[in-house]
Backbone as a ProteinNet text record, in pm:
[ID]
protein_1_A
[PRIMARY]
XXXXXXXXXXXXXXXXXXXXXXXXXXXXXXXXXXXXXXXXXXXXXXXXXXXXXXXXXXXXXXXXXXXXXXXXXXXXXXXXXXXXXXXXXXXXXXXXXXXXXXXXXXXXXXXXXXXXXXXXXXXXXXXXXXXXXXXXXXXXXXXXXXXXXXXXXXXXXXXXXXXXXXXXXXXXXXXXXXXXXXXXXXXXXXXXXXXXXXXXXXXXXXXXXXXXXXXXXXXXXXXXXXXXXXXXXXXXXXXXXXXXXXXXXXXXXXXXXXXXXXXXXXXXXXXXXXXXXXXXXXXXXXXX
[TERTIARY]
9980.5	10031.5	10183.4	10262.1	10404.9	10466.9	10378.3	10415.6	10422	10310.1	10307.7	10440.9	10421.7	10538.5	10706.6	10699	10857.4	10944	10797.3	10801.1	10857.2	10804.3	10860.5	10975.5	11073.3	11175.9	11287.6	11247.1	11299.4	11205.8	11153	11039.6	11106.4	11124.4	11139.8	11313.9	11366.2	11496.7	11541.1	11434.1	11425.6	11397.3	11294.5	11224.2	11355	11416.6	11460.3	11588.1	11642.7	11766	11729.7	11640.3	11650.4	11588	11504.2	11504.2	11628.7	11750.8	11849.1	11923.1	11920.1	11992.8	11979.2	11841.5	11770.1	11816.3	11815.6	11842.8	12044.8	12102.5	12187.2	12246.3	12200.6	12243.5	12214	12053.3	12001.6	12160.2	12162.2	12245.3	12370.6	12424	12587.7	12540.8	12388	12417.6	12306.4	12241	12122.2	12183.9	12315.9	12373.4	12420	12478.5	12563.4	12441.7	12546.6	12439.6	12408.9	12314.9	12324.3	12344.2	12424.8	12522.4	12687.4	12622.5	12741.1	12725.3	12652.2	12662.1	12516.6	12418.6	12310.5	12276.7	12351.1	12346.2	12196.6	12100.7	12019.9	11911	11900.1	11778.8	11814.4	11750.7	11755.5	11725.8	11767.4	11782.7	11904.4	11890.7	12038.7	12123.2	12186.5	12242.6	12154.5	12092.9	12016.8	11861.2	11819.6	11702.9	11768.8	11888.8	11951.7	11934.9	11961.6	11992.7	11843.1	11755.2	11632.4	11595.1	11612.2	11569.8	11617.7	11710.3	11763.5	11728.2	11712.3	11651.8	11514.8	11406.1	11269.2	11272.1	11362.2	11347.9	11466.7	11515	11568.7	11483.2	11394.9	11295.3	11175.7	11188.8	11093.4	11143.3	11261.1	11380	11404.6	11409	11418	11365.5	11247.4	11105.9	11073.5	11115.3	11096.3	11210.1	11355.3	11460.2	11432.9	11316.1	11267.5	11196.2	11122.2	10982.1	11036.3	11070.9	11188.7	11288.5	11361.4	11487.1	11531.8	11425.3	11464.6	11459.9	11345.7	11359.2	11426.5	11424.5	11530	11676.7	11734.6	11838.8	11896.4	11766	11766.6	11798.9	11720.7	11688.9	11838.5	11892	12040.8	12120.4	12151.3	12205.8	12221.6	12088.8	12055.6	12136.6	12107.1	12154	12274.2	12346.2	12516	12569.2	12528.1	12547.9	12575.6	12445	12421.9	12541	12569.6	12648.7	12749.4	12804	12961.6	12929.4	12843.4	12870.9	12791.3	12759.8	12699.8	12760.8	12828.2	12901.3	12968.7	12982	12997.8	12885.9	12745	12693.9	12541.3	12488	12322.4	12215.9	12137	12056.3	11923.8	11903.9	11815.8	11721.7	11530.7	11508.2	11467.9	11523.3	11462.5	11359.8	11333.9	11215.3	11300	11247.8	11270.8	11193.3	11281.1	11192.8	11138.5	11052.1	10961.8	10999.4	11074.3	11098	11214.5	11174.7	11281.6	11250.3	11307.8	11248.6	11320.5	11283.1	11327.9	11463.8	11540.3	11714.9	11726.3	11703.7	11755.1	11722.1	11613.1	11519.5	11663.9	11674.4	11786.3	11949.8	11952	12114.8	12099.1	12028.6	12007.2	12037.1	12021.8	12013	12185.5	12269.9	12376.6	12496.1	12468.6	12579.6	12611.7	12404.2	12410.4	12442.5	12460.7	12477.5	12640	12654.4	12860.3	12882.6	12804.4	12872.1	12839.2	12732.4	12736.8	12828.3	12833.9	12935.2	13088.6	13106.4	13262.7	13251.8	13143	13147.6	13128.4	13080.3	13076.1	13242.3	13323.1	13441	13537.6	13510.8	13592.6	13572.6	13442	13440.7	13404.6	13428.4	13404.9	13478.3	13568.2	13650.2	13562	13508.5	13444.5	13297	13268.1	13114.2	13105.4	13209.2	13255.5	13304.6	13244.2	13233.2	13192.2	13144	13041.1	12852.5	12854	12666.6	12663.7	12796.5	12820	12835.5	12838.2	12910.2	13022.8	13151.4	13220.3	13232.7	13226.9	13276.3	13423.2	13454.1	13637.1	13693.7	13634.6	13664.6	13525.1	13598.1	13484	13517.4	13458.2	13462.8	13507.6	13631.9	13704.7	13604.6	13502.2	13412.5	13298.2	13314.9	13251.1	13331.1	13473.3	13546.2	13534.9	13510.2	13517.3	13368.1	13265.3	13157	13109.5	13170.4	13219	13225	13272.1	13304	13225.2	13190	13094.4	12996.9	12922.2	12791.7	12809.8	12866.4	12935.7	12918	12960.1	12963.6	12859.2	12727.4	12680.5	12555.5	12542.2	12506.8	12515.1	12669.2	12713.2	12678.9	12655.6	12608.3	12482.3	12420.2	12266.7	12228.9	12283	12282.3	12355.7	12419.7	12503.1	12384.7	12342.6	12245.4	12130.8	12090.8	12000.8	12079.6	12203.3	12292.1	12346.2	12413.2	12391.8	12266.3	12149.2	12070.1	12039.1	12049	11999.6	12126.4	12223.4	12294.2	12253.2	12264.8	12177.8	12060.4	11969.1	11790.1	11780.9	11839.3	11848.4	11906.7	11982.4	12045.6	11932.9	11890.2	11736.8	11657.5	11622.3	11518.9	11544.4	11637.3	11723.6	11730.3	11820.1	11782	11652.3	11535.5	11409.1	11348.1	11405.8	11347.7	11369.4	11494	11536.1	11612.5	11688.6	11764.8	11884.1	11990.4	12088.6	12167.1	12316.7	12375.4	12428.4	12445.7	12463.4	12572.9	12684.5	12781.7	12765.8	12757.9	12708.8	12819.9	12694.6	12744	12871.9	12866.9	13022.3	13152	13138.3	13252.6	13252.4	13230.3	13233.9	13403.6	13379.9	13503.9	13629.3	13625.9	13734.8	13766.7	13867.2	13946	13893.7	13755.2	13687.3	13582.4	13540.3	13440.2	13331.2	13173.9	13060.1	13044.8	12970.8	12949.6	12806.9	12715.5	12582.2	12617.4	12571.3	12540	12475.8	12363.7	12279.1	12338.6	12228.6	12273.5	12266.2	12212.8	12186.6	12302.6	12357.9	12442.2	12611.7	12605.1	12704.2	12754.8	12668.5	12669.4	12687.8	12613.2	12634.4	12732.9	12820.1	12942.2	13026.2	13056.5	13142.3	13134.7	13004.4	12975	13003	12971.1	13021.6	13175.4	13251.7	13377.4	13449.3	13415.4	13440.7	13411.5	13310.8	13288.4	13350.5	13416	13457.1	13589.3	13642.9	13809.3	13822	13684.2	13667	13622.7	13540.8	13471.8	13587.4	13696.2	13759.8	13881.4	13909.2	14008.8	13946.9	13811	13776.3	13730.5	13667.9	13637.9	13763.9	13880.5	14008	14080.8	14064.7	14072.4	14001.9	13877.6	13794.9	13775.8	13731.2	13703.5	13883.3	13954.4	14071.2	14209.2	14222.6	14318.6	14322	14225.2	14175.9	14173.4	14081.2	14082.1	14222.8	14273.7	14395.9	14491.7	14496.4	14644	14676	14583.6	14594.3	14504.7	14571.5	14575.6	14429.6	14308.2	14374.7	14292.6	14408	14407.1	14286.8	14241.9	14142.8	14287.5	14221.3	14257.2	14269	14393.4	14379	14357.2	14193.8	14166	14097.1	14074.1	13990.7	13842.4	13782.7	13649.1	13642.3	13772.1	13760.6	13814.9	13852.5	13871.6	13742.3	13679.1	13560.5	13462.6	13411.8	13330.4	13384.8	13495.9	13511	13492.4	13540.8	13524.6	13345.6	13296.7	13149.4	13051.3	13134.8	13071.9	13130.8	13226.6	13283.9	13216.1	13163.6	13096.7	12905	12872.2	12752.1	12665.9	12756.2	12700	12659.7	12712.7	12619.6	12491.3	12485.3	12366.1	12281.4	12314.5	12158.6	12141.9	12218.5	12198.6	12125	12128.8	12066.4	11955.4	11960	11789.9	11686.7	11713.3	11714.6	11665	11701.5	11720.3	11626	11561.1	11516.9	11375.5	11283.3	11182	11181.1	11251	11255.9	11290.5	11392.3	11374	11245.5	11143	10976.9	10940.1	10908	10871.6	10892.6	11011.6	11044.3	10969	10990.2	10904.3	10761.5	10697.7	10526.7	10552.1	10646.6	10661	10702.4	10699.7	10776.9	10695.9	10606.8	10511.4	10515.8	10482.6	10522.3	10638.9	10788.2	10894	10949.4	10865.2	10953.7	10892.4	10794.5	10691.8	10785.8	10806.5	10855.2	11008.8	11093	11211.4	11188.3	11159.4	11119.5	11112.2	11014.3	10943.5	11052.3	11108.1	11244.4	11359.6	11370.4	11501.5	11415.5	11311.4	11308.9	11303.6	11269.4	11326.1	11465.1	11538.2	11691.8	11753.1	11652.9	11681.6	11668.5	11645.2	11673.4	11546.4	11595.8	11541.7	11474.1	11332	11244.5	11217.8	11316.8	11305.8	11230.8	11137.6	11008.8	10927.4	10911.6	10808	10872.7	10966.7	11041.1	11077.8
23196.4	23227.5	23215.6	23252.1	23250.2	23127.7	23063.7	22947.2	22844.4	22856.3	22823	22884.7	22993.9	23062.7	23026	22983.5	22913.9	22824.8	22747.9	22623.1	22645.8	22780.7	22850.3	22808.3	22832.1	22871.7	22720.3	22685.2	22522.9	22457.2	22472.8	22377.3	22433.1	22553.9	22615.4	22556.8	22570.3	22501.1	22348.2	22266.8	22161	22105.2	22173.8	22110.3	22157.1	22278.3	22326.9	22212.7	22226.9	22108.6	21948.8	21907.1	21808.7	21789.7	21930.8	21952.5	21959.1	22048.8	22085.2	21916.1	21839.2	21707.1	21643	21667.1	21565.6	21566.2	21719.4	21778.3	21740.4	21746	21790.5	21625.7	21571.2	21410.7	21386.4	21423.5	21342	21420.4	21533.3	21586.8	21505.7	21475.5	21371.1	21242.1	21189.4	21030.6	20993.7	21027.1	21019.3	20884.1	20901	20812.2	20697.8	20730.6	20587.3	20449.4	20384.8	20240.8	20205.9	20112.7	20102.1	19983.1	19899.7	19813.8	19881.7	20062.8	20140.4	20119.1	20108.4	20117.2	20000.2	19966.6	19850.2	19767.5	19667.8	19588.2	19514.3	19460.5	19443.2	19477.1	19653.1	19716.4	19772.8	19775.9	19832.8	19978	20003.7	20171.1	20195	20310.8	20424.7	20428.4	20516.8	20537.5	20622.8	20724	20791.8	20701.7	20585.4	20518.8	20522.6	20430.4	20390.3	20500.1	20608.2	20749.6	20737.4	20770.3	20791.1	20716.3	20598.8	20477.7	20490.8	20503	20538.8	20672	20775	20919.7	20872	20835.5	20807.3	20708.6	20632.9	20549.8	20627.1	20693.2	20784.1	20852.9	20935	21008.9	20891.7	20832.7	20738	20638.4	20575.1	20527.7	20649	20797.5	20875.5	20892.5	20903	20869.8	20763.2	20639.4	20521	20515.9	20588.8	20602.3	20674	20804.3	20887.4	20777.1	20740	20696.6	20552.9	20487.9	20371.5	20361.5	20453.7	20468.1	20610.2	20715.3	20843.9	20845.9	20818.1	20809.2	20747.5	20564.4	20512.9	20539.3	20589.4	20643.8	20742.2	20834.3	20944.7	20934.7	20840.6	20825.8	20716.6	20610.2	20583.3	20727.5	20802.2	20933.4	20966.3	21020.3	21062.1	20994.5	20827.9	20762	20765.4	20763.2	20773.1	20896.8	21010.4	21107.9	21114.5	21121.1	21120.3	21000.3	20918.3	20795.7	20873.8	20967.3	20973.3	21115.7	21186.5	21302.1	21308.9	21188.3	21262.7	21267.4	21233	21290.9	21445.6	21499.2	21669.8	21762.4	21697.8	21744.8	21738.1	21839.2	21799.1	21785.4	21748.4	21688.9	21792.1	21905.6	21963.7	22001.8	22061.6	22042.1	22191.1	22289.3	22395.9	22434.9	22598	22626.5	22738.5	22683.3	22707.8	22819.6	22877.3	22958.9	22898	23008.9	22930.8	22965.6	23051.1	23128.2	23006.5	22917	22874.5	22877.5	23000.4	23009.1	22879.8	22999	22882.4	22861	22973	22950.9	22879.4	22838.3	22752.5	22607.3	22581.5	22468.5	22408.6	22499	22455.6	22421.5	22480.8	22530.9	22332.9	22334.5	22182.7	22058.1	22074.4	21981.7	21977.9	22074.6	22116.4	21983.5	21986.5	21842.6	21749.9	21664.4	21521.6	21547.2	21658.3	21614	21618.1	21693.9	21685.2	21544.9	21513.1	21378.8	21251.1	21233.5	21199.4	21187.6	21314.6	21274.9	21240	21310.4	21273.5	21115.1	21055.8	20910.5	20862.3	20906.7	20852.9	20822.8	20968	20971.8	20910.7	20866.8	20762.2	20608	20607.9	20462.9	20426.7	20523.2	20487.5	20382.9	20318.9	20224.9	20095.2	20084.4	19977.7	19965.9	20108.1	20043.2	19988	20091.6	20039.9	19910.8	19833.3	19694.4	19600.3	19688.6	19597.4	19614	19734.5	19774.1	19756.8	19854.9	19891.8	19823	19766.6	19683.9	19778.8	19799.2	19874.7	19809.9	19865.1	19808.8	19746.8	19670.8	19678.7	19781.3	19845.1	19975.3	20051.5	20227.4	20307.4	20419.4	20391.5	20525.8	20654.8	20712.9	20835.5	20935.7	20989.5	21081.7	21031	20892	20896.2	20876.5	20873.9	20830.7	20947.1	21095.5	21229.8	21237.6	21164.8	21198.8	21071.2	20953.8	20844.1	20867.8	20898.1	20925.9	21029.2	21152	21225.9	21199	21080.3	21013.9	20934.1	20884.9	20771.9	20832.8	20967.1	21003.1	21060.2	21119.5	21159.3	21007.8	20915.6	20824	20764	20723.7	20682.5	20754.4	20867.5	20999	20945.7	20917.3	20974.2	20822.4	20657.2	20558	20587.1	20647.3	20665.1	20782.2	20831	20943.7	20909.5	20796.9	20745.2	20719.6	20652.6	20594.7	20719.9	20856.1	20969.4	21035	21036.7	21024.8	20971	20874.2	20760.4	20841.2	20908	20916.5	21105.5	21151.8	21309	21381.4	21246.1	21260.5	21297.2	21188.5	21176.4	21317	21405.8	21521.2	21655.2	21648.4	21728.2	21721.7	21562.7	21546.5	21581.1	21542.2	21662.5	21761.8	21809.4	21981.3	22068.1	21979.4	22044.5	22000.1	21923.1	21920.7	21990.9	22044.4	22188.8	22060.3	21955.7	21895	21930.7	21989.8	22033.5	21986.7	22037.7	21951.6	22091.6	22067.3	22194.6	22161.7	22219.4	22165	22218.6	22164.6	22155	22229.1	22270.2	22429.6	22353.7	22267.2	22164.3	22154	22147.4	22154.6	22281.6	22373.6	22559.7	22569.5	22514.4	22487.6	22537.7	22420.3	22395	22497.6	22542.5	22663.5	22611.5	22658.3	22622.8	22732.2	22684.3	22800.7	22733.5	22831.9	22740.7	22670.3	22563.4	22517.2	22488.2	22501.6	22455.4	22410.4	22293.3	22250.6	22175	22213.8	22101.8	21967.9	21863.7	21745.3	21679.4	21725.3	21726.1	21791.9	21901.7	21959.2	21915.6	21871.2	21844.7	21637.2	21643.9	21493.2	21546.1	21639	21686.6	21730.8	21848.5	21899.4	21782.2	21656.1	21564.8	21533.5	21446.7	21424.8	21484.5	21641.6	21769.3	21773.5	21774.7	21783.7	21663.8	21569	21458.6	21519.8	21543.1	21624.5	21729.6	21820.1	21928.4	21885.4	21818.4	21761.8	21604.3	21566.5	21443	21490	21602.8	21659.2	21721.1	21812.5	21839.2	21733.8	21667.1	21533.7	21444.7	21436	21323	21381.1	21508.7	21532.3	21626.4	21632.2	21647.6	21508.6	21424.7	21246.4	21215.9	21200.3	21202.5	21272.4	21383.7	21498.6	21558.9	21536	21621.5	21518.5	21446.2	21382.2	21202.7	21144.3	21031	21041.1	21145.1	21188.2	21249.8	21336.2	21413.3	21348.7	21259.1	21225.3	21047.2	20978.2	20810.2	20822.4	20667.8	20672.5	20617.5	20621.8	20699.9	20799.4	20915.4	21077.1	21161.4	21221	21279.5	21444.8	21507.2	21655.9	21726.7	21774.6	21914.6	22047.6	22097.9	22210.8	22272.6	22394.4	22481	22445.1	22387	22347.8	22224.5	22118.4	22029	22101.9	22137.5	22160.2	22287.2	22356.5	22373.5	22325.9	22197.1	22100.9	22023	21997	21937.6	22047.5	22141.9	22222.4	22287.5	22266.1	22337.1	22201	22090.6	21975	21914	21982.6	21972.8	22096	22135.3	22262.4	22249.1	22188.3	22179.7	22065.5	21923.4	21794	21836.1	21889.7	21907.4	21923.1	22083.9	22127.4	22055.3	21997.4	21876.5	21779	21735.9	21632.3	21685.4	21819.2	21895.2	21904.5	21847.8	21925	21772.4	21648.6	21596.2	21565.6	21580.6	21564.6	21679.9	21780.6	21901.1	21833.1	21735	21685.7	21653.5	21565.9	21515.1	21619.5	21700.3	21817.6	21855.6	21907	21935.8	21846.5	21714.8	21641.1	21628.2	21653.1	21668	21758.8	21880.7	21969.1	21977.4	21887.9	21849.7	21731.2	21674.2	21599.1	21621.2	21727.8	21780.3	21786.3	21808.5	21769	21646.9	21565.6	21430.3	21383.2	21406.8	21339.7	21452	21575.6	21611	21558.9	21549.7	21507.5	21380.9	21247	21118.8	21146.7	21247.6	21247.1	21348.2	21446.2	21511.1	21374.9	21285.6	21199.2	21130.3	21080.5	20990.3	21058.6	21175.2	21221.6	21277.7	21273.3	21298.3	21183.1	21026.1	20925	20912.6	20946.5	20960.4	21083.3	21167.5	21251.9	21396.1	21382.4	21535.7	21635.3	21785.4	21928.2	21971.5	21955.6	22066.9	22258.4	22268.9	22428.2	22526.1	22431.6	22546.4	22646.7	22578.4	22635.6	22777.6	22751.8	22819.3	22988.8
5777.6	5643.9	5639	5710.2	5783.2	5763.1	5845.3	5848	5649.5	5634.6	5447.2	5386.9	5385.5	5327	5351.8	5429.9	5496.1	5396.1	5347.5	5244.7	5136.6	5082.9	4954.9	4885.9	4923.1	4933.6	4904.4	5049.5	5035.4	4892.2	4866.2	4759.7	4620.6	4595.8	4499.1	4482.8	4534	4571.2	4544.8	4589.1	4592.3	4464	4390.3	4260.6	4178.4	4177.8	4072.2	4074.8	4175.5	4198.7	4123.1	4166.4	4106.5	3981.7	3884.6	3781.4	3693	3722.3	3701.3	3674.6	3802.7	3780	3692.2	3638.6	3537.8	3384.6	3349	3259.7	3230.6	3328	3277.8	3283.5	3351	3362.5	3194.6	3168.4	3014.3	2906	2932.9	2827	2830.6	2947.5	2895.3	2867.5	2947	2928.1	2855.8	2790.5	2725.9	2590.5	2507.6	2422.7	2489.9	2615.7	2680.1	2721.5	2694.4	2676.1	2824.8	2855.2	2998	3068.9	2977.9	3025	3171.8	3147.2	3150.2	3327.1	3343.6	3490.8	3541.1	3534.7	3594.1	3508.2	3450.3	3355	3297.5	3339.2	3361.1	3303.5	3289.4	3264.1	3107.1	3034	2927.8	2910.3	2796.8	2779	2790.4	2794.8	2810.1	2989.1	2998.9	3149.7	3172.9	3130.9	3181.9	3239.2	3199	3242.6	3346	3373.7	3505.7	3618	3605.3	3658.2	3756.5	3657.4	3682.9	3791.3	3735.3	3839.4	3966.5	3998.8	4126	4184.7	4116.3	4158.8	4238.2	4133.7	4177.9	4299.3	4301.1	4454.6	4583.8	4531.4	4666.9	4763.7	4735.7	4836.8	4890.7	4860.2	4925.1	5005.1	5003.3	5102.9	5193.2	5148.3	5282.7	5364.7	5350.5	5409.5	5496.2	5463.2	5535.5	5556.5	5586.9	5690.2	5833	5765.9	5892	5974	5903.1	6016.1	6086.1	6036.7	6102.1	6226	6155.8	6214.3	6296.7	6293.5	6306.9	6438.1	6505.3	6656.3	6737.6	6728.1	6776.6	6772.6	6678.6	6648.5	6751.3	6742.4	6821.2	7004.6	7028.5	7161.2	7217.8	7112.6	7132.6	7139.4	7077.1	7069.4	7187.3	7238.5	7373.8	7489.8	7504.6	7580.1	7605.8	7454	7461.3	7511.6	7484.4	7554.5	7681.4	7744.5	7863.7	7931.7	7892.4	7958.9	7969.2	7875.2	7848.7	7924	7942	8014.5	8137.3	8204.8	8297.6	8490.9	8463.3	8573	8582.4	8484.6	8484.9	8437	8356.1	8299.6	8349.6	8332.8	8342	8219	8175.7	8117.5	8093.9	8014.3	8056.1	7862.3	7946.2	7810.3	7814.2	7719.8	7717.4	7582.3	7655.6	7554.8	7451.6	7316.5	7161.2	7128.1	7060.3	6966.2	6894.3	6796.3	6656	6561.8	6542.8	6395.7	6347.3	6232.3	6146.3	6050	6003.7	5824.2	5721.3	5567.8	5443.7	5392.8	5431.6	5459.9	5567.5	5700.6	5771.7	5712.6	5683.8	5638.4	5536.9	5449.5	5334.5	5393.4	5477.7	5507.3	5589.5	5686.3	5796.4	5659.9	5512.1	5420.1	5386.3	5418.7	5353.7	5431.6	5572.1	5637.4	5551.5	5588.2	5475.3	5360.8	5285.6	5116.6	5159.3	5220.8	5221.1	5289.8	5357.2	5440.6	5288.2	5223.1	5158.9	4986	4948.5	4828.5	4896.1	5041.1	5087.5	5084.7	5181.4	5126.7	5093.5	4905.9	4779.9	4735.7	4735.3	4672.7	4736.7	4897.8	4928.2	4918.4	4886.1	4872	4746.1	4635	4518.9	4401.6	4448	4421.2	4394.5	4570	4627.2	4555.8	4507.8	4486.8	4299.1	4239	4100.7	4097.8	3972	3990.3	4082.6	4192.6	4266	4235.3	4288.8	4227.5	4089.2	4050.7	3910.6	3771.3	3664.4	3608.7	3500.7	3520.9	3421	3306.4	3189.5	3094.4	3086	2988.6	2990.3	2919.3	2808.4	2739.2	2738.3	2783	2721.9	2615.5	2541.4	2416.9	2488.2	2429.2	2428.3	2490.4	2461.8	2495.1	2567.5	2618.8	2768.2	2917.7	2860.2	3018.6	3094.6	3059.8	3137.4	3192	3167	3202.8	3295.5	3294.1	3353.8	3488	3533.1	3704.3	3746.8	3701	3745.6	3750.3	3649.9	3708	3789.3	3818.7	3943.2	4034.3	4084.9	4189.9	4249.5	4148.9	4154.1	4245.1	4127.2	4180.1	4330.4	4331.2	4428.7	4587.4	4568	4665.7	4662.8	4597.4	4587.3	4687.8	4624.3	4705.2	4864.8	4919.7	5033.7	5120.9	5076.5	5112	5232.9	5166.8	5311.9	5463.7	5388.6	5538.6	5588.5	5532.4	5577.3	5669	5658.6	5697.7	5864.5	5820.3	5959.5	6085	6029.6	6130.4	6122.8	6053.2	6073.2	6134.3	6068.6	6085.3	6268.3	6323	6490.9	6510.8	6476.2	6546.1	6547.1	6417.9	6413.2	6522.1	6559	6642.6	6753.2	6790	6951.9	6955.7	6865.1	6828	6879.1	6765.2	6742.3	6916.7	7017.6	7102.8	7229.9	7210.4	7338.4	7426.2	7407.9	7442.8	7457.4	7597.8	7596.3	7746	7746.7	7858.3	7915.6	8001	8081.5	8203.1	8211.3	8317.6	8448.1	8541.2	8682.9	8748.3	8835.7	8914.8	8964.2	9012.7	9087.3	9008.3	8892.2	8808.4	8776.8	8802.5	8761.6	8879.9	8988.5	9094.8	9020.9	8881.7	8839.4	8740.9	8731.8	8596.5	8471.5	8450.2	8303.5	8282.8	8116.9	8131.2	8160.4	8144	8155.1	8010	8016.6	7874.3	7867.2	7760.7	7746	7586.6	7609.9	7427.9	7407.9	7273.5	7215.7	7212.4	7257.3	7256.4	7069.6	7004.3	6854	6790.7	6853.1	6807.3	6797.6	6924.9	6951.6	6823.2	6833.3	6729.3	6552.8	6549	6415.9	6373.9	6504.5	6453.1	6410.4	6483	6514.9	6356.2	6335.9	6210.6	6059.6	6072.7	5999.8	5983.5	6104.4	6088.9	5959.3	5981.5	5929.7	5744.2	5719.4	5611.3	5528.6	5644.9	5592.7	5545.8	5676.3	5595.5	5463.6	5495.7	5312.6	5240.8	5216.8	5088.8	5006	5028.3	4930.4	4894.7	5003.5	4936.2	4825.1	4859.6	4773.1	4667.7	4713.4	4551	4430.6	4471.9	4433.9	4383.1	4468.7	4393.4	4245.1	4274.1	4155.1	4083.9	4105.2	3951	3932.6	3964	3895.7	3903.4	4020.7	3996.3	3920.2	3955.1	3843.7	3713.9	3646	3536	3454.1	3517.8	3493.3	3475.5	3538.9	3618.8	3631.7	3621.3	3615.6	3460.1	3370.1	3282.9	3263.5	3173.8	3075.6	3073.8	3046.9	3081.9	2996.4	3095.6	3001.5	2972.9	2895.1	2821.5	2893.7	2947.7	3023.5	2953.9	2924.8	2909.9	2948.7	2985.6	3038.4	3045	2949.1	2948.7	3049.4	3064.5	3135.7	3283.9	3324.7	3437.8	3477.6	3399.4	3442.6	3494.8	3382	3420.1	3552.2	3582.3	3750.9	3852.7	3831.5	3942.2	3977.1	3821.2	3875.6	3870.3	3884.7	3950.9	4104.3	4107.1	4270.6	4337.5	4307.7	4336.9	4377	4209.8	4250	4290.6	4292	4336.3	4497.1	4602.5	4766	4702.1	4603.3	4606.5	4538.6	4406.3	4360.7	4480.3	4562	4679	4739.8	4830.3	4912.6	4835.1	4722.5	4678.2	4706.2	4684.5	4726	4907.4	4966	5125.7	5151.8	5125.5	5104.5	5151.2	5063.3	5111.3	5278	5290.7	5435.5	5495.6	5536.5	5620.5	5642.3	5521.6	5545.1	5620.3	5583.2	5649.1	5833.1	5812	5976.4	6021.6	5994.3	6045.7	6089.3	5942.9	6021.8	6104.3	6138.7	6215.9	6343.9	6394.3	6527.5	6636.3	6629.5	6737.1	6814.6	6735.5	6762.6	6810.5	6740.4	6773.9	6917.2	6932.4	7065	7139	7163.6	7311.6	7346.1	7209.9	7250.2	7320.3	7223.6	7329	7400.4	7451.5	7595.5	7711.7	7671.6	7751.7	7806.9	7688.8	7702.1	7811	7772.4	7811.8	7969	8023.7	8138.2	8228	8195.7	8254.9	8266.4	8188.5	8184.8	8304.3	8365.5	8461	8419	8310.5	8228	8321	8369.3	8387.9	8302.9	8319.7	8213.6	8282.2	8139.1	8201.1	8112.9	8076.7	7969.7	8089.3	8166.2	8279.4	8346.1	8375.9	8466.3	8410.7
[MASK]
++++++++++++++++++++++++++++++++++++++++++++++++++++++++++++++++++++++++++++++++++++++++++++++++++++++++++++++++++++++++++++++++++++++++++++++++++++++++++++++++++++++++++++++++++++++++++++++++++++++++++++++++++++++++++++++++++++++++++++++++++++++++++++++++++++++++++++++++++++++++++++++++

């Protein structure tokens, strides 16, 4: 029952998020034409929106099952190359308890790694995926870039992914490096660290210092500040900040599926890297 219940939480989370996206996307872009951004398809920007929503979780999906392991098991390899002359290779035994706050919180990296490299490469993907108009009506240039980015995140999200998905699978497999009694010699401390972990922080870091540059570029200084200027008023600097605020979390709602997925998938992907990582030399210390 425990186990069902875990789901809750993340699901309830998940639906509401990308309920929430739906809604509030139709409310700004429901009028804009949709020449505004995928030239091609008819309707509004909001068809456009859609269209890309409904094919995101299913590209995540066939990012896992593709790419999640191999990924993983390069990971592994690189590791081990770069540490193993001080380090040992070992697989330990996990707890079980991961409730429906962790489930959610593991979604929180990729959505930051993703809008950070939406808002830096959002230059590049405008007028390339995109088609801009040459003029837009006064009361769509403020809502203009926040679907962009939103977009632009949501396309960047898989390639986030392919490099995340692999740190889970280490994680979830009791994969860790452990520094050898021989280097203890030396004036250091001991160190043990997830081999999943240690890739994610790297990854994370990268996040923490582009998520507020870029989204300080786009929602406040583009708009504000390069011509032509949207209104500095309170309602507008609301709307950026509680969209610099809440774009991780509709993303995370998003990415929310595949996390589940991983999970009924764990059986499977530890046995393959266990397997892996004990040709590589790795210590199984479940037994012990």
């Amino acid at each position: 029952m425990r186990e069902k219940t875990r789901y809750f939480l993340p699901g309830i989370f998940s639906i509401a998020g990308i309920g929430i996206s739906l809604v509030f996307i139709y409310l700004v872009t429901y009028e804009i034409p949709s020449y505004t951004f995928i030239p091609f398809i008819e309707g509004s920007l909001f068809t456009d929106i859609v269209i890309v929503l409904a094919a995101a979780i299913p590209i995540l999906f066939i990012v896992y099952i593709i790419l999640g392991i191999p990924f993983a098991a390069l990971y592994l390899f690189g590791n081990r190359i770069m540490k193993a002359t001080a380090y040992d290779l070992r697989i330990e035994k996990l707890g079980k308890n991961f409730g429906g706050y962790r489930l959610i919180r593991r979604s929180v990296a990729p959505a930051l790694f993703s809008v950070s490299s939406a808002g830096l490469i959002l230059g590049l993907i405008e007028g390339f995926i995109f088609a801009t108009p040459p003029t837009l009506p006064i009361q769509y240039q403020f809502i203009f870039p926040l679907s962009l980015t939103l977009m632009a995140s949501l396309i960047i999200m898989p390639i986030a992914l392919i490099l995340f998905v692999p740190t889970w699978i280490l994680s979830d497999a009791g994969l860790v490096t452990q520094l050898k009694k021989g280097q203890l010699e030396i004036r250091q401390c001991p160190d043990t660290d997830g081999v999943g972990r240690w890739f994610s922080n790297s990854l994370g870091g990268f996040s923490l210092v582009a998520f507020p540059l870029s989204m300080f570029i786009v929602h406040f200084y583009t708009p504000f500040v390069t011509p032509p200027l949207v209104p500095i008023t309170i309602q507008n600097l609301l709307i950026s900040t509680l969209w610099t605020i809440g774009l991780p979390l509709l993303v995370m709602a998003f990415i929310i599926p595949l996390v589940v997925f991983h999970e009924r998938m764990r059986n499977r992907t530890d046995g393959l890297l266990q397997g892996y990582a004990k040709r590589l030399g790795a210590q199984d210390e479940r037994g012990r």
